[in-house]
C-alpha positions as CSV (number, residue, x, y, z in Angstrom):
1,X,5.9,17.0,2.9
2,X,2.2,16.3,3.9
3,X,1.3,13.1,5.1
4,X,-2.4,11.7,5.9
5,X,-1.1,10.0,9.4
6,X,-0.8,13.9,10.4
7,X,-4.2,13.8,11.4
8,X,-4.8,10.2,13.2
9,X,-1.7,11.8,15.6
10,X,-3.6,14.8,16.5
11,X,-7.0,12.6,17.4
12,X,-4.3,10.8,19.3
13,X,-2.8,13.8,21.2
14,X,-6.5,14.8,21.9
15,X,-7.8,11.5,23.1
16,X,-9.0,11.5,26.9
17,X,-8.3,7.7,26.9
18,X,-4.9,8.1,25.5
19,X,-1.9,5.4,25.8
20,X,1.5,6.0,24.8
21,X,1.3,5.4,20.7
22,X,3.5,2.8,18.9
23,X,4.1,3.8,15.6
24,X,4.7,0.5,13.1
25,X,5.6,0.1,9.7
26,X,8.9,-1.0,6.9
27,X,11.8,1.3,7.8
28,X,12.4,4.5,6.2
29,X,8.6,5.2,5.7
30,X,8.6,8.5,7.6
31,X,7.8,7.4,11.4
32,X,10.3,9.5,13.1
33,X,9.5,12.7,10.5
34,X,6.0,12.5,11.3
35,X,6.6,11.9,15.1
36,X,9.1,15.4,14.7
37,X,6.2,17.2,12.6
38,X,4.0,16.6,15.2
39,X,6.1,17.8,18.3
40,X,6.4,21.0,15.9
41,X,2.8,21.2,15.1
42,X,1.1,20.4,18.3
43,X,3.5,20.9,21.1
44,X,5.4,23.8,22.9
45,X,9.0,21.6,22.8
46,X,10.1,17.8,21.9
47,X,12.1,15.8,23.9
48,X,13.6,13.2,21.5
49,X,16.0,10.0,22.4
50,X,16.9,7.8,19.9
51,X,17.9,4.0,21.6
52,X,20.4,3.0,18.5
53,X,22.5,6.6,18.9
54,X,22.6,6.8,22.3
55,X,23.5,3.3,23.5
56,X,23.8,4.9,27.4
57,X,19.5,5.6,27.6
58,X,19.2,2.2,28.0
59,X,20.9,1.9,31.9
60,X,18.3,4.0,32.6
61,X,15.2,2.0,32.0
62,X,17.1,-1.3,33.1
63,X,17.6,0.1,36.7
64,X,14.4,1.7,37.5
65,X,10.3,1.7,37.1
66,X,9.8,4.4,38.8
67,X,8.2,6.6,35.8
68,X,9.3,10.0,38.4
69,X,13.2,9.0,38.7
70,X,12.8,8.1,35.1
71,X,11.2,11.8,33.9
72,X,14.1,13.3,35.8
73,X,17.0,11.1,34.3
74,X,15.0,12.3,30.5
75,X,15.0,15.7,31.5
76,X,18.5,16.2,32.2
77,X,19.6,14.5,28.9
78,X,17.4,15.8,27.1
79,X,18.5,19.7,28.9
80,X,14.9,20.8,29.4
81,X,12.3,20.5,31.0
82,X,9.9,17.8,29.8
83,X,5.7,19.0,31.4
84,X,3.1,17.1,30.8
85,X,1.1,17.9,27.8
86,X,3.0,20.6,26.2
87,X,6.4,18.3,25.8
88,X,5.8,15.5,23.3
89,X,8.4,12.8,24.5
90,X,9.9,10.8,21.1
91,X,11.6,7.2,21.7
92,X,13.1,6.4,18.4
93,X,14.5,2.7,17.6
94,X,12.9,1.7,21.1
95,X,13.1,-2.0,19.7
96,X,16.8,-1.6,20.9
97,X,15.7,-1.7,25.1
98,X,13.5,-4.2,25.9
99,X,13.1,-2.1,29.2
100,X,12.3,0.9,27.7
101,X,9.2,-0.9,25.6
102,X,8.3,-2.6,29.4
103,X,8.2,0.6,31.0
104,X,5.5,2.1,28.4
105,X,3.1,0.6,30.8
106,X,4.4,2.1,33.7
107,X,4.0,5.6,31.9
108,X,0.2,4.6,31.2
109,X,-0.8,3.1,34.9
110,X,1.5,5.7,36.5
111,X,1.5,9.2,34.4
112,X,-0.8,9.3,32.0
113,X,-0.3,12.8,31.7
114,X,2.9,12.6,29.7
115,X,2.7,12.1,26.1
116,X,4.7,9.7,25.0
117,X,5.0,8.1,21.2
118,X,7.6,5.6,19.9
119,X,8.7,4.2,16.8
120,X,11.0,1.9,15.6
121,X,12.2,-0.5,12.3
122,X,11.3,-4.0,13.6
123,X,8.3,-3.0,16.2
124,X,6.2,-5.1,13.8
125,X,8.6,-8.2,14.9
126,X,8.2,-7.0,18.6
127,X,4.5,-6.9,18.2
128,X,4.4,-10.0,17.6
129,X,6.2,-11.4,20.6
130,X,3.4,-10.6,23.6
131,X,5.6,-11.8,26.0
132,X,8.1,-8.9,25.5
133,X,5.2,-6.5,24.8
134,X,3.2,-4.6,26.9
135,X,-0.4,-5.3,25.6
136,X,-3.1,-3.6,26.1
137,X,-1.0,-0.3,27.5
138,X,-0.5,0.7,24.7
139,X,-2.0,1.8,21.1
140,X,-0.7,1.5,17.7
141,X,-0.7,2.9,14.4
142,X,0.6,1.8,11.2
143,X,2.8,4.0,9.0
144,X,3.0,3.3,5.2
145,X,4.2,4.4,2.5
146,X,3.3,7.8,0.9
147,X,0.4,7.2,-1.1
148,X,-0.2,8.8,-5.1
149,X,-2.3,11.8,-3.3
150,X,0.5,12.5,-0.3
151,X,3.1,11.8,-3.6
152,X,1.0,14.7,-5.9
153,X,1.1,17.2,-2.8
154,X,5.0,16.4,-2.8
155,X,4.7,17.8,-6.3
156,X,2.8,21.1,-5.4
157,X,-0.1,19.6,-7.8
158,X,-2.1,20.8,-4.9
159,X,-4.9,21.6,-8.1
160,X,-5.3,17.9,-9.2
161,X,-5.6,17.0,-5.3
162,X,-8.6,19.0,-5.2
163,X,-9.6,17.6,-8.7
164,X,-10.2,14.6,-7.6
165,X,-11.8,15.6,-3.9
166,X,-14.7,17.5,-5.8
167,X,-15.6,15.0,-8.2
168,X,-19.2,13.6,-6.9
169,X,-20.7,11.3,-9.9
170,X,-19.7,8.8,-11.9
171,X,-19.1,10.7,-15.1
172,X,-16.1,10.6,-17.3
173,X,-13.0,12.5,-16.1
174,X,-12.0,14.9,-19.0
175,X,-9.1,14.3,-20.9
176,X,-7.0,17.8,-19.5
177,X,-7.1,16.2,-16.0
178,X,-6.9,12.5,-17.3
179,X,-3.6,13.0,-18.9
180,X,-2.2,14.9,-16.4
181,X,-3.0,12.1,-13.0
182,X,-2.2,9.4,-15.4
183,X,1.5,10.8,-15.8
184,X,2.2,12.0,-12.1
185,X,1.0,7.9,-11.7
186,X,3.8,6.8,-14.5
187,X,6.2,8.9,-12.1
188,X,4.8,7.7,-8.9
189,X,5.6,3.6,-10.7
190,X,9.2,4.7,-10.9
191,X,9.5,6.7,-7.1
192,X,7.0,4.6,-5.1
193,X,6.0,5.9,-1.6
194,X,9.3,6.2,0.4
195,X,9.5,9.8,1.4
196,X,13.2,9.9,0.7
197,X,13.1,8.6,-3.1
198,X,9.3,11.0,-3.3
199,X,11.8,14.2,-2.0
200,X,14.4,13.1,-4.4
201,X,12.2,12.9,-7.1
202,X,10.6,16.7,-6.2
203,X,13.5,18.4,-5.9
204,X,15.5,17.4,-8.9
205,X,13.9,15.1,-10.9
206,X,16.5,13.1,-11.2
207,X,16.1,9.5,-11.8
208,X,19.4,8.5,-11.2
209,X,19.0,9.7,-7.6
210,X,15.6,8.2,-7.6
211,X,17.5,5.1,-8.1
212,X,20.2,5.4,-5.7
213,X,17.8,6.0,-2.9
214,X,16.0,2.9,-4.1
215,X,18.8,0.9,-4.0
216,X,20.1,2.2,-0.2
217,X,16.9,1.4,1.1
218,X,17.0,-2.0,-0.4
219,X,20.5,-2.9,1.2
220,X,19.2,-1.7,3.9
221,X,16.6,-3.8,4.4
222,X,18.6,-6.6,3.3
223,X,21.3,-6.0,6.0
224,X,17.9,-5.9,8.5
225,X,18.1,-9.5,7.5
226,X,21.4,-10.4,9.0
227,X,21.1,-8.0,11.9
228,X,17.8,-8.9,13.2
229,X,16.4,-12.4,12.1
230,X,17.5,-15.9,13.6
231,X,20.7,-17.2,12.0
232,X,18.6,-19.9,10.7
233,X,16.4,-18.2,8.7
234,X,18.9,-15.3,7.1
235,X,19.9,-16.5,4.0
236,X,16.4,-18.1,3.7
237,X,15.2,-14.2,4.0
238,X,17.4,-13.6,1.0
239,X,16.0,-15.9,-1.1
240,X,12.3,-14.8,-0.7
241,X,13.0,-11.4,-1.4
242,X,15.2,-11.8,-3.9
243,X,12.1,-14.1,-6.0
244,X,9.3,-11.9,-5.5
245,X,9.7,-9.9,-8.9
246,X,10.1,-13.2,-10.5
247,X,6.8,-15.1,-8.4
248,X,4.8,-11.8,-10.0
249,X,6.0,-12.2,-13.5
250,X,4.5,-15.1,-14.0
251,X,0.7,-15.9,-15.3
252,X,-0.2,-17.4,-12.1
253,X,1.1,-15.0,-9.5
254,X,0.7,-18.0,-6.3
255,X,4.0,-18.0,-4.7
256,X,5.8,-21.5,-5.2
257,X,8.7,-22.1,-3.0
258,X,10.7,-24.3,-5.5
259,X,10.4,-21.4,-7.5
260,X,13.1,-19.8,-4.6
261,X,15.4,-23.0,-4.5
262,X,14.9,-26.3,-6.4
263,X,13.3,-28.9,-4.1
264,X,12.2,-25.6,-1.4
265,X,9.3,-26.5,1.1
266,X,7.4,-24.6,2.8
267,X,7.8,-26.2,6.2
268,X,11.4,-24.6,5.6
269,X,10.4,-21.3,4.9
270,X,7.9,-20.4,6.9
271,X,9.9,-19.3,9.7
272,X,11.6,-16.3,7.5
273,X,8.3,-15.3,5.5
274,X,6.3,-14.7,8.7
275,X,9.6,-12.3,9.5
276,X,9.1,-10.7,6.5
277,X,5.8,-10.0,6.7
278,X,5.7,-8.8,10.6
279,X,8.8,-6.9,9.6
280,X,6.4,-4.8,7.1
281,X,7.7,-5.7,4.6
282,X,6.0,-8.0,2.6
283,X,2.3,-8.9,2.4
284,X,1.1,-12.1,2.0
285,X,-2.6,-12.5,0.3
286,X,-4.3,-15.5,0.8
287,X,-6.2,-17.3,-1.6
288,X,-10.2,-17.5,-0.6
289,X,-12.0,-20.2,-1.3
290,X,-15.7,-18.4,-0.6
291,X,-16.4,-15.1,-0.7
292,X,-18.0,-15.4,2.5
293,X,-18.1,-14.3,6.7
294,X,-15.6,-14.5,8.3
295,X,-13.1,-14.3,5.5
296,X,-10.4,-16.1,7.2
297,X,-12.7,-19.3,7.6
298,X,-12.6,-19.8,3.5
299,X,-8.7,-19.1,3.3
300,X,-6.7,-21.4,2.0
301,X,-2.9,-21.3,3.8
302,X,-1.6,-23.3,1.0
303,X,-2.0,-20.7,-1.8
304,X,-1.0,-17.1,-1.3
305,X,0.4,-14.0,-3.3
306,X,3.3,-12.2,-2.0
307,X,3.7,-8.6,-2.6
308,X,6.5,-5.9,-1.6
309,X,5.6,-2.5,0.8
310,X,6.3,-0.5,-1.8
311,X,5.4,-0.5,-5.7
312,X,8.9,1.7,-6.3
313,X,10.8,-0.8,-4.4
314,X,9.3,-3.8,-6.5
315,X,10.4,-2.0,-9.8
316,X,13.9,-1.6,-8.3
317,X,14.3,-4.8,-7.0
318,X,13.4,-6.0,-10.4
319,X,16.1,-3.7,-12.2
320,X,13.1,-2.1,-14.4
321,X,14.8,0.8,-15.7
322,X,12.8,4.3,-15.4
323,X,13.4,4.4,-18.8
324,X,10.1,2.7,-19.2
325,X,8.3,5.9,-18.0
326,X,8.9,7.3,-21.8
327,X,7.6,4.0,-23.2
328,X,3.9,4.9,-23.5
329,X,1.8,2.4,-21.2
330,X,4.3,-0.2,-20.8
331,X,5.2,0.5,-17.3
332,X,1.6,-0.3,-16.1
333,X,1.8,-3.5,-17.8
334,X,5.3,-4.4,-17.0
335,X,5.6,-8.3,-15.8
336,X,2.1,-9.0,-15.9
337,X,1.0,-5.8,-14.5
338,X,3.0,-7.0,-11.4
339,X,3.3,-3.3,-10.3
340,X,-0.2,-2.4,-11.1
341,X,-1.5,-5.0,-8.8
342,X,1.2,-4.2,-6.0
343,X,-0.2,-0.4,-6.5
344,X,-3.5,-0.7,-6.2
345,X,-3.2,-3.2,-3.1
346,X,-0.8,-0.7,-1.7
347,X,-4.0,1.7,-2.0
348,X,-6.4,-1.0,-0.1
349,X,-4.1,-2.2,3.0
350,X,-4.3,2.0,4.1
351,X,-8.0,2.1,3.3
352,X,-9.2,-0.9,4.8
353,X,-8.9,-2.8,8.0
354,X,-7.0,-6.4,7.5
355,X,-5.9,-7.3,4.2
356,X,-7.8,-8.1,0.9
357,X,-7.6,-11.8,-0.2
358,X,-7.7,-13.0,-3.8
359,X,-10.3,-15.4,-5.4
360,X,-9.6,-18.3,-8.6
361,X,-12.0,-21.1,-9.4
362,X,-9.7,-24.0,-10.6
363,X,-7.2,-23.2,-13.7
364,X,-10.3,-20.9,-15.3
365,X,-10.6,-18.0,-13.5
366,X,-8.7,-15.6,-11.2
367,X,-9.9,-12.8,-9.5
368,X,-6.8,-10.1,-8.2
369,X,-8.4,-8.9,-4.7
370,X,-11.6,-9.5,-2.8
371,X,-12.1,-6.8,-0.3
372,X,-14.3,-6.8,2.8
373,X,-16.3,-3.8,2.8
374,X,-18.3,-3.8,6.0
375,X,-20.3,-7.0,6.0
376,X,-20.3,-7.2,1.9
377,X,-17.5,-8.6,-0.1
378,X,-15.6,-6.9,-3.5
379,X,-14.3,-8.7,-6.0
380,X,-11.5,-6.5,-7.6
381,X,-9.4,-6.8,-11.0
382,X,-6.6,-5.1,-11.7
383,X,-6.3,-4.0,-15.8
384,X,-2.9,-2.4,-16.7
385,X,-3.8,-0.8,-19.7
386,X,-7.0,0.1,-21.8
387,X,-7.7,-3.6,-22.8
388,X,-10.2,-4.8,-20.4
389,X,-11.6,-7.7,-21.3
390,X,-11.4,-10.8,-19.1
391,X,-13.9,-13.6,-18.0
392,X,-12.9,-14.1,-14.2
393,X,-15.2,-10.9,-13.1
394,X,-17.9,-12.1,-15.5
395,X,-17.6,-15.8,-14.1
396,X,-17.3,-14.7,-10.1
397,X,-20.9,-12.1,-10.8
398,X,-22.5,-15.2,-12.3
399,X,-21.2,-17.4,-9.1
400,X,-22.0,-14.9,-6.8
401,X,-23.5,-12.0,-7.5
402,X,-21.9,-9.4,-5.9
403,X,-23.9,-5.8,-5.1
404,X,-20.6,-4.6,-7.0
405,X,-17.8,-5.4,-8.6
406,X,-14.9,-2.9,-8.6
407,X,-12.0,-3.0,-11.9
408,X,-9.0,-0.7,-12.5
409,X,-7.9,0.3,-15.4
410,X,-6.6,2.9,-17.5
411,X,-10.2,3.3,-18.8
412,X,-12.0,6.3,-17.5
413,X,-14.4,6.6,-14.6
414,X,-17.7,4.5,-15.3
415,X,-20.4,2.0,-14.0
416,X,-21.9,-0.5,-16.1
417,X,-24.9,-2.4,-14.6
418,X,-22.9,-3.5,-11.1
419,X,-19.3,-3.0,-12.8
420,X,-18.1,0.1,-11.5
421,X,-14.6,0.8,-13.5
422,X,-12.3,3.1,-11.7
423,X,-8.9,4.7,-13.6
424,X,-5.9,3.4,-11.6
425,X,-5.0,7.2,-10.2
426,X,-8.1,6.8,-8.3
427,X,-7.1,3.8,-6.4
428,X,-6.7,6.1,-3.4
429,X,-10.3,7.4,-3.2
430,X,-11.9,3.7,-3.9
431,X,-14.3,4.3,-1.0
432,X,-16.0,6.8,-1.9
433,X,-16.0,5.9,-5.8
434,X,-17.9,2.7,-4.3
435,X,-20.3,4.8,-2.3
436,X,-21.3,6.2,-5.3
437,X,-21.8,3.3,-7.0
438,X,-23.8,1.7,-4.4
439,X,-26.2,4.9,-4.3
440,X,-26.8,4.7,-7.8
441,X,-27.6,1.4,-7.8
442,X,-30.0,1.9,-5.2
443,X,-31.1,5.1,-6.9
């Protein structure tokens, strides 16, 4: 596999101000792979420990700080040496040792030398708990899912990869390399991003695998639940998840908690969708009430969207057979273009710094994502098929007036006055599509 994150960890083993790294993100996304791919790349040996398999590590870190009795204690489990800068040391699960997180600052005030990267299911939960967190010694990177490009190198369609790198206007895509991205996207709807169900799907093509690995990763999660959350909030947990594919199926995609339980508050829920969220799991888009600076002044906590990590794990979790891949265009339109939007924001949250928000003026008009692009804001609209006609974008440019406005679509590449209309396959390269866009309007 090939993953973009590849890079950001080579900028971060060449950093003069480098701190031990903390990789984040939904478990089973590929942290400890890529962690692995870099000690192979990039380093004469790795020295890996893994907190949930070897329960023993942790008496280590409890009875000392000293980073030099600590090196030595590695080194002999690990049966080699471990020399600064050519051995990458890998703490997996480190979420397990509260002591072993602690003493990531002692290995940046005290040996900065080392090279030390960690990752774990539920840092995300850790993270935000500052009191058992050593802030500020540390830096972080978020792992996601493999997006449609990382998914088409999976493939070996290393030729429609480079397709879409060269392209440099705004012109129509012709139909040979249409066709072909819009049915590796059909396949990427029924996979998603998890490397396991991607490899699953490249070495056999085999939905029924495809399908198991879904499903595994699912329970998993779900036994994450019971194993990590407060007692109070587990079956709470269970309930959320299990209503998100119905919360997207419906017109109006704002989450409603009676929709979980009859007679649900929010007061009671809070607690286990802020867990689900922090977990990586989930992500919670607020409904703006301005397109304006700062963004999180307009937001309204009230109203919100929830969407899953993972646009395969939506379709799973909603028991949407693959079947629908043979079913023309009906699995980008499938409950209300539920997966569609969960794609294409999927697309934004690795592009973009925070997350996008959506806009709606009253019962009239609803607009999927607004994105903050430097100091300008997007409104974005999410089409699942060829039909493209819709008055919220038309009513927000008359509100507004936006430089741009961004919609997805099957529809080929075009821009129409200050609507630029990007095919869904593109979602990944959005950035530069708008760069374009905004030089030709300038133009």
């Amino acid at each position: 596999m090939r993953r973009l994150a590849i890079d950001k960890l080579i900028l971060w083993k060449n950093s003069q101000q480098r701190k031990p790294l903390v990789l984040k993100g939904a478990r089973q996304v590929g942290k400890t792979w890529l962690l692995k791919e870099l000690g192979r790349q990039c380093y004469e040996n790795t020295a890996y420990f893994n907190f949930d398999e070897q329960g023993e590590l942790k008496q280590y870190f409890e009875t000392t700080k000293d980073i030099k009795r600590l090196l030595e204690s590695l080194a002999m489990i690990n049966g080699a040496p471990i020399l600064p800068g050519k051995t990458l040391i890998i703490f997996d699960e480190i979420q397990e040792c509260n002591a072993a997180l602690n003493a990531l600052k002692y290995f940046y005030e005290n040996a900065p030398e080392y090279h030390v990267a960690c990752a774990g299911s539920l840092l995300g939960i850790k993270v935000s708990k500052p009191s058992s967190f050593p802030v500020g010694k540390v830096e972080f990177l978020t792992v996601y899912p493999m997006t449609f490009t990382e998914f088409l190198w999976s493939l070996g369609e290393e030729k429609l990869v480079q397709f879409i790198d060269q392209i440099g206007t705004l012109d129509p895509i012709s139909d040979l390399f249409y066709n072909q991205l819009q049915e590796r996207l059909k396949m990427y709807f029924i996979t998603g991003g998890m490397p396991e169900s991607v490899l699953a799907w490249a070495q056999d093509k085999d939905a029924a695998r495809v399908q198991k690995v879904l499903r595994d990763i699912l329970e998993a999660y779900e036994l994450d639940f019971s194993k990590h959350a407060e007692i109070k909030d587990i079956a709470k947990l269970g309930l959320i998840w299990s209503s998100v594919p119905s919360q997207l199926s419906k017109e109006n995609k704002k989450f409603v908690y009676k929709a979980v339980k009859e007679g649900a508050r929010a007061r009671e829920y809070e607690d286990a969708m802020t867990w689900l969220c922090h977990a990586g799991l989930g992500y919670k888009i607020y409904r703006n009430t301005k397109p304006a600076l700062p963004v999180s002044a307009y937001d309204d906590p009230s109203a919100f969207k929830l969407y899953l990590v993972d646009v395969g794990l939506l379709r799973r979790l909603a028991l949407l057979d693959p079947v629908s891949f043979h079913e023309g265009n009906r699995l980008f339109a499938e409950f209300k273009g539920a997966l569609s939007e969960n794609y294409v924001l999927q697309s934004l949250v690795v592009q973009y710094e925070g997350l996008p928000r959506y806009w709606s003026s009253g019962a009239t008009a609803e607009v999927d994502f607004t994105l903050q692009r430097g100091n300008e804001i997007i409104p974005i609209e999410v089409k699942s098929d060829e039909s493209v006609h819709g008055k919220s974008l038309t009513l927000y440019d008359q509100k507004y007036a936006p430089s741009l406005r961004v919609r997805f679509s099957l529809k080929n590449l075009k821009k129409d006055g200050n609507l630029l209309n990007v095919p869904l396959f593109l979602a990944d390269h959005l950035d530069k599509f708008i760069d374009l866009a905004l030089d030709k309007k300038l133009a």
